[in-house]
Every structure is written in C-alpha cells, then in structure tokens.
N, C-alpha and C positions, 0 to 999 in steps of 0.2 A: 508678265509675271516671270516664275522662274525658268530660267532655263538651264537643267542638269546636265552635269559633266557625266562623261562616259563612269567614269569612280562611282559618283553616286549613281547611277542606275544598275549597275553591278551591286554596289551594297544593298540598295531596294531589293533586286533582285534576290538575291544571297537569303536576305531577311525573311521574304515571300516562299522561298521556295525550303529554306532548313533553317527559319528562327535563328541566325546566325546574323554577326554580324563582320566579325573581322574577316577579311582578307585573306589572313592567311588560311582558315580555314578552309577556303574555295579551295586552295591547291589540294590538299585531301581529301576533301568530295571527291573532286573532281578524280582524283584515283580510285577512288572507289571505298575509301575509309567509310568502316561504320563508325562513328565520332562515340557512341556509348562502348563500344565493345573494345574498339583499336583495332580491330582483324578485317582484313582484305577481300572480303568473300567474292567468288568469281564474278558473279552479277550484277553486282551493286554498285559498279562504274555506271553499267550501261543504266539502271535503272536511278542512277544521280542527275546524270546531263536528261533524263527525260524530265524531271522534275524543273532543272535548271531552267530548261528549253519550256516546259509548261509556265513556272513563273514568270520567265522573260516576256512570255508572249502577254500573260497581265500588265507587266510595268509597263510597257512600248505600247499596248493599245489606248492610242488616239483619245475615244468616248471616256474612258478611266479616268487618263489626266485630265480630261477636261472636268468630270466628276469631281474628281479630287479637287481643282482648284478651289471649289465654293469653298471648300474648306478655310483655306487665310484667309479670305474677304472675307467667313462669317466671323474670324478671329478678329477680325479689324485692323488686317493690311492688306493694302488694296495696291503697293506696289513694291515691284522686287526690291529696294533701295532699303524699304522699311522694316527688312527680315534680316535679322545680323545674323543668324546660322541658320548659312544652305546645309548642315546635317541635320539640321531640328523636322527642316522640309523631305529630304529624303524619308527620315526613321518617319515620321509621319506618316507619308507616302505608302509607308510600309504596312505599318500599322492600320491604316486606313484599306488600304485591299487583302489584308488578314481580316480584316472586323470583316469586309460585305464579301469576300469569296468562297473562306473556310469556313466563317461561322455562320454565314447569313443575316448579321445583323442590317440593317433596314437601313436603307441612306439615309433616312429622315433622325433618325437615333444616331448614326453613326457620320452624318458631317458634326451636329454640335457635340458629340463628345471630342471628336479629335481635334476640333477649332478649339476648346479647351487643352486638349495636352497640349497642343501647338503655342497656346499663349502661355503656359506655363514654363513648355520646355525654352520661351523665348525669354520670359523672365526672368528666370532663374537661372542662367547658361547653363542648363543641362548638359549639352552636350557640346561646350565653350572648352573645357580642359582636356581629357582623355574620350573622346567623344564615341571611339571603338570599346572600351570595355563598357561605358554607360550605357549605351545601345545594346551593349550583347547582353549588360544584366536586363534591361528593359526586355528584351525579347525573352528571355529564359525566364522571364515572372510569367510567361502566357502557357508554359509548360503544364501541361493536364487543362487546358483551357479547353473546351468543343462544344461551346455555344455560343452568341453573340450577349448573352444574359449575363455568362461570368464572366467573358472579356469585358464587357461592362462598367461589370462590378472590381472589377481587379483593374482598370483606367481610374477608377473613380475613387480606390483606397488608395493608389499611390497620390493618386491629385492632393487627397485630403491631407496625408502624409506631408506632404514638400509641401503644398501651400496651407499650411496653417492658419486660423482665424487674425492671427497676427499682421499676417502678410494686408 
C-alpha cells in the first residue's frame, strides 16, 4: 500500500497537530506565531514544537497506520496503483487520527466514514487542482468541532454537498 513522502507526513502532521494545511504555515508555528492574533508571545514557540513533536509521534506510530490502512481497502482499493492522489491519502490520514485521537470517535464509526471521504475525495479530484488551499478549507470546516458526533456530522454534510443524488 502506500508509502508516504517525508512532504506528506509533515502535512499529516501539520494537519494533526494545528488543522493546518499549507506549508508555509509550519515556518510560523514553528516561530512561535499565534496564527489568530499575529503576536509572538514568549512561550508559544516552545509550546508549538511540543504539539508538533506530540502529533508527530501519532502520524509515525506503526499500530495507527496500520489502523488507518483498513481505511482504502474498505473504500475498495486494495492497492497503491489504484489511488491517483497520494494527498487525498495524507489529508485522509489526517482526518482519520483527528476523528479517533481528539474527538474519540470509535474505529468502527470512523474507518466507514473516512473510506467514504476517501472515495469521494478520489472521485471528484478534491484535492487534483490546488490541493493546499482545499485541504486547508477542509480542515478549518472542523473549527468548533470537540466530538466525534459533529465531526461526523460535518463529514457527512460536505459528503452530501459534493456528491449529490446526481452523482
């Protein structure tokens, strides 16, 4: 299955740790930017990279990805070949250890919802064009989320959104 670029586990990471998604935002964490206010405050470097360093150690743990995997095989790709965006898999990734670490939502709930965004975000090239600002709006929809109930529910409205009964 897949095997991620140091890029993408960084953007996982990034995602996990401040619902971010671009890049260039890490360099400002990483200073210690508070990203709502703009201001520098003394502490909040060192309290970024511990966040950074807590996410990290989610995306790299071993048991996760393997977790994670049942994920595409419940979408119905069962090998790396059959997935035309390794970002759909990252922000997935992402999303998937936001659902079961922050909110607690239940593996059993939370691999069939993300095997659906996963087939959706594969259908629709979600993230085929500008693939950084559509991941960042993706994550900023999860802003006031703090259950596995209304992330849920807020997977399941944009679902309904993009793939219309049409589809």
């Amino acid at each position: 299955m897949w095997q991620p670029t140091p890029e993408q586990l960084l953007r996982t990471t990034v995602a996990l740790a401040f619902r971010r998604s671009r890049l260039r935002t890490v360099y400002a964490l990483l200073r210690g930017k508070d990203l709502e206010t703009g201001i520098f405050p003394e502490d909040q470097r060192e309290r970024q990279f511990q966040r950074l360093a807590e996410a990290q150690s989610k995306v790299l743990a071993l048991e996760h990805w393997h977790d994670f995997l049942h994920v595409p095989r419940l979408a119905g790709f069962l090998r790396d070949t059959m997935i035309g965006s390794k970002t759909a898999l990252a922000v997935t990734y992402a999303l998937w250890l936001i659902a079961r670490f922050e909110l607690g939502l239940p593996d059993s709930e939370a691999r069939p919802l993300l095997a659906r965004w996963l087939f959706l975000a594969l259908l629709t090239g979600r993230y085929a064009g500008s693939a950084e600002t559509q991941s960042e709006e993706d994550l900023r929809q999860l802003d006031g989320i703090h259950s596995g109930r209304a992330f849920r529910e807020r997977l399941q409205t944009i679902m309904t959104t993009v793939l219309t009964p049409d589809y």
